[in-house]
Each structure stands twice: as structure tokens, then as C-alpha cells.
C-alpha positions in Angstrom: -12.1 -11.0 -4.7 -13.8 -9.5 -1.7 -13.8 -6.0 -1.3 -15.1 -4.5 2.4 -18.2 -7.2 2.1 -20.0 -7.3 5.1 -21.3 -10.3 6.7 -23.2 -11.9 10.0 -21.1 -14.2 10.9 -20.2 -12.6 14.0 -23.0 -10.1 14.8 -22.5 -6.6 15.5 -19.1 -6.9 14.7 -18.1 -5.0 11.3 -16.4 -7.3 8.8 -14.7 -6.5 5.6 -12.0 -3.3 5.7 -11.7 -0.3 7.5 -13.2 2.3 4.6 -16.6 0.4 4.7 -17.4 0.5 8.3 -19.7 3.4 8.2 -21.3 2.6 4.7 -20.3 2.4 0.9 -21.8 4.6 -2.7 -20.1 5.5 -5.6 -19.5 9.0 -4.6 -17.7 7.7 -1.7 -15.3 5.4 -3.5 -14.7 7.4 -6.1 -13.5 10.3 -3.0 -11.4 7.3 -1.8 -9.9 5.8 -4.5 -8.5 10.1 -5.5 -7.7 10.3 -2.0 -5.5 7.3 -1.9 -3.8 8.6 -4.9 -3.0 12.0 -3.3 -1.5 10.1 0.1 0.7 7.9 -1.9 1.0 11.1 -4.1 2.3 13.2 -0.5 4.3 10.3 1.0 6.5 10.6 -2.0 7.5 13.6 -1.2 9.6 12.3 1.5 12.4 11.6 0.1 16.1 10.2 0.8 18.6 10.2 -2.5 20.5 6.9 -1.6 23.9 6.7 -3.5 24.3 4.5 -6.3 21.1 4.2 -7.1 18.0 6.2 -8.8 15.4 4.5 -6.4 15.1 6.6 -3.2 14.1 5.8 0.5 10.2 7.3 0.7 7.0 7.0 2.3 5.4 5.5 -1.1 5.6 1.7 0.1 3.8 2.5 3.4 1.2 4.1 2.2 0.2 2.4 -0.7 0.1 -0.9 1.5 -2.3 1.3 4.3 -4.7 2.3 1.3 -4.7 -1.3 -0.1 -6.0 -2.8 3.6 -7.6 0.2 4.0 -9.6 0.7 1.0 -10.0 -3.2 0.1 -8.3 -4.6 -3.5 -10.7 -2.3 -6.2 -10.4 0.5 -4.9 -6.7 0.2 -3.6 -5.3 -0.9 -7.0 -7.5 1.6 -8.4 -6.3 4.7 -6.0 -2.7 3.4 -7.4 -3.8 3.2 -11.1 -4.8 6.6 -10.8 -1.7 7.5 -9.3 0.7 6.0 -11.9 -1.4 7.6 -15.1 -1.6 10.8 -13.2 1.6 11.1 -12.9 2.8 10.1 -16.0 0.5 13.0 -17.4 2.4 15.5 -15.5 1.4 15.7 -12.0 4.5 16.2 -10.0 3.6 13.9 -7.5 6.3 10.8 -7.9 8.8 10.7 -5.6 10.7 14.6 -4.3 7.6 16.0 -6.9 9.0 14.5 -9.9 6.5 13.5 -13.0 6.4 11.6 -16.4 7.6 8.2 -17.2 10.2 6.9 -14.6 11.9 4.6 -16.7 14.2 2.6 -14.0 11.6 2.9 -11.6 8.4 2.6 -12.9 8.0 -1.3 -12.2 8.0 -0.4 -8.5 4.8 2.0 -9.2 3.6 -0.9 -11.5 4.3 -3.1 -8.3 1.9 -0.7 -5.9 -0.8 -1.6 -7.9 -0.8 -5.1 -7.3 0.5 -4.8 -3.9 -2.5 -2.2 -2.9 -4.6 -5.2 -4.5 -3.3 -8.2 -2.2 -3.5 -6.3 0.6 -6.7 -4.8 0.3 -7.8 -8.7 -0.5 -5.8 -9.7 2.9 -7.3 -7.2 4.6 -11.2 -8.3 3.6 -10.2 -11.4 4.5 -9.6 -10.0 8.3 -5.8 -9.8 8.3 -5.2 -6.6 9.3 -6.9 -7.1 12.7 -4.1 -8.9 14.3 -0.7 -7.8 14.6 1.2 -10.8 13.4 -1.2 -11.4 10.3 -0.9 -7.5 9.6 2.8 -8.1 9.6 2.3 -10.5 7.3 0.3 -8.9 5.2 2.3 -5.9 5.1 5.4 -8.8 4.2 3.2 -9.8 1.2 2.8 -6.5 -0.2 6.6 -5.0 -0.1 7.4 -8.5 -1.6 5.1 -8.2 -4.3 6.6 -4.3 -4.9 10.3 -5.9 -5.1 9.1 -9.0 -7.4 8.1 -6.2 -9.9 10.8 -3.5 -9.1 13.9 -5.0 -8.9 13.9 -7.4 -12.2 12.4 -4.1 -14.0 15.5 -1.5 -12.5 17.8 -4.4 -14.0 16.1 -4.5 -17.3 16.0 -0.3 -17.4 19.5 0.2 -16.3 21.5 -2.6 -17.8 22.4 -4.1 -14.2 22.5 -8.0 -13.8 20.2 -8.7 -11.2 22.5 -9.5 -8.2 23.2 -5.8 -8.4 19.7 -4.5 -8.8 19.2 -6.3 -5.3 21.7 -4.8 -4.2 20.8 -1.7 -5.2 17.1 -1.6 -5.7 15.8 -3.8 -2.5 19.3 -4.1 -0.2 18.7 -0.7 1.3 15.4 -0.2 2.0 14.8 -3.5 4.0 15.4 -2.1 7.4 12.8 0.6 6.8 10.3 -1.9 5.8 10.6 -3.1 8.8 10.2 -0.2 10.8 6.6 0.5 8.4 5.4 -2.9 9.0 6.0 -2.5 13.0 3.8 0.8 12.7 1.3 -1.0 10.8 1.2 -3.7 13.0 0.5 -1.2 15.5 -1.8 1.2 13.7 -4.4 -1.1 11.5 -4.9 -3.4 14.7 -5.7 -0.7 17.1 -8.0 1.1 14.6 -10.0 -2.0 14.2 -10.1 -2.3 18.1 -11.7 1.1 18.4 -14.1 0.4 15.7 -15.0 -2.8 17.6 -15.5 -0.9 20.6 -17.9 1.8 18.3 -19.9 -1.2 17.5 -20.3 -3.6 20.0 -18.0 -1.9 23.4 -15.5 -4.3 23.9 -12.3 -5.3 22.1 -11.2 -8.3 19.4 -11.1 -11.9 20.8 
């Protein structure tokens, strides 16, 4: 995988993701990769109960997918690794400050880990610089999340699948939408004004 590689293909225009634009050490990933785990770690914490079901509406999704592009796949997947062990230890930092081993939902925060990682990928690959590839990318990753979340809320609860769609992925789908509008919004613009930093005028 790439991972914020820079190259010359187009000079004076930064390639790679957003966390590498001003320079990479191990001190500095290592800051990124806690960092990502304390956003995903505060975006939990808003939280919507939805009846019927012990998976609730939050900011996790968003976030994890904004550090994935953000960070690039190691470090993304990484930042979420640290966030699932953490918080299995005891750091209330799952969703409304919960910790420990979330039993029917612990295959979404299995999911963020490879969904930080396909994004970050996507985003090394330049997909976060346009806003229809950045909606696509941000597709990718909350599919990934369900693949792993869904058929694992089945398995914990008993529930045949048709239900755990219904109650696991159902709900939720309109505010994906809404997260992947303000991504398409936010990761495109922030690459235009690093453009601009760099060589003074915007994307082609």
C-alpha cells in the first residue's frame, strides 16, 4: 500500500494525503495515529439511542473515515487499532463513554479498522481531492463498516440477518449521507488550500 508517498509527477503540487504535506518522523505519526484515536474516541460521544437496537446513531463512522484519508492506511488502521484495544482495557471512550468488550457491536469497531485502511489507501491514491471520488471513497468505507457490523450484530444477538439490516444498517443510512456530503465538501477544499500553499492556484 501507499501511505502519504510523495512524488514528482506533477511538480510543486503535494501528492499523497493530507497528514504528510508538511513533512513525516516517527514522533509525528506516532502523535497522529493517538490523536486519531482520541477524535474517533470524542465523536463517540455523540450519541442517539435508536429503539430496538443496541447500535446507536454517532459521530464514530465520520471520523474514522476522515482519519483513514487523512492519515493514509498505516497510520489510520493503526489510530483505530489503538482505539479498539484501548478501549477494551477500560477507557470510556466507545460510544456515550462506554468501555470493555462490546459484544453486539464490536464488529463495527472491527470494521473501522479496515475502513480507516481503504480510505487512507483511496486517499494516497488522490481520491479525496475531488468531490465525487471523495464520495466514493467515503461509500467504500461505511460499506466496508456494515460488511463487518451487520453479519457480526446477527451472530451476537441471535437475529437472522434481514433483521440485523434492519436494525444494524437500515437507520443510519440517511446520516451517512449527510457525512459523506460534508466530506465531499471538507477533504476537497482542504486540498485546494494546500494547492494554493504550494503552488497559488487551485486543482485542475
Amino acid at each position: 500500500m501507499t501511505d502519504g508517498v510523495f512524488s514528482t509527477v506533477v511538480p510543486g503540487r503535494p501528492t499523497g494525503v493530507l497528514a504528510d504535506v508538511w513533512g513525516r518522523s516517527l514522533v509525528r505519526d506516532v502523535v497522529l495515529v493517538v490523536g486519531a484515536a482520541a477524535t474517533v474516541g470524542a465523536a463517540a460521544q455523540i450519541a442517539i439511542p435508536v429503539p430496538g437496537t443496541p447500535v446507536p446513531i454517532t459521530g464514530q463512522t465520520f471520523a474514522v473515515l476522515l482519519v483513514g484519508a487523512t492519515l493514509g492506511a498505516y497510520r489510520g488502521a493503526a489510530g483505530m487499532l489503538v482505539y479498539l484495544v484501548a478501549g477494551v482495557l477500560g477507557v470510556p471512550w466507545f460510544a456515550d463513554g462506554s468501555a470493555g468488550w462490546p459484544a453486539a457491536t464490536a464488529g463495527y469497531l472491527l470494521g473501522f479498522i479496515v475502513a480507516a485502511a481503504l480510505t487512507g489507501q483511496l486517499a494516497a491514491l488522490g481520491a479525496d481531492r475531488r468531490p465525487g471520488l471523495t464520495i466514493a471513497l467515503m461509500a467504500a468505507g461505511n460499506v466496508l463498516i456494515y460488511l463487518v457490523g451487520v453479519p457480526w450484530l446477527a451472530f451476537a444477538t441471535g437475529m437472522d440477518l434481514t433483521t440485523a439490516v434492519t436494525k444494524g444498517l437500515i437507520p443510519y443510512l440517511f446520516g451517512d449521507v449527510l457525512k459523506t456530503a460534508l466530506a465531499a465538501a471538507l477533504l476537497p477544499a482542504t486540498w485546494a488550500l494546500v494547492n494554493r500553499r504550494f503552488t497559488g492556484r487551485t486543482y485542475q
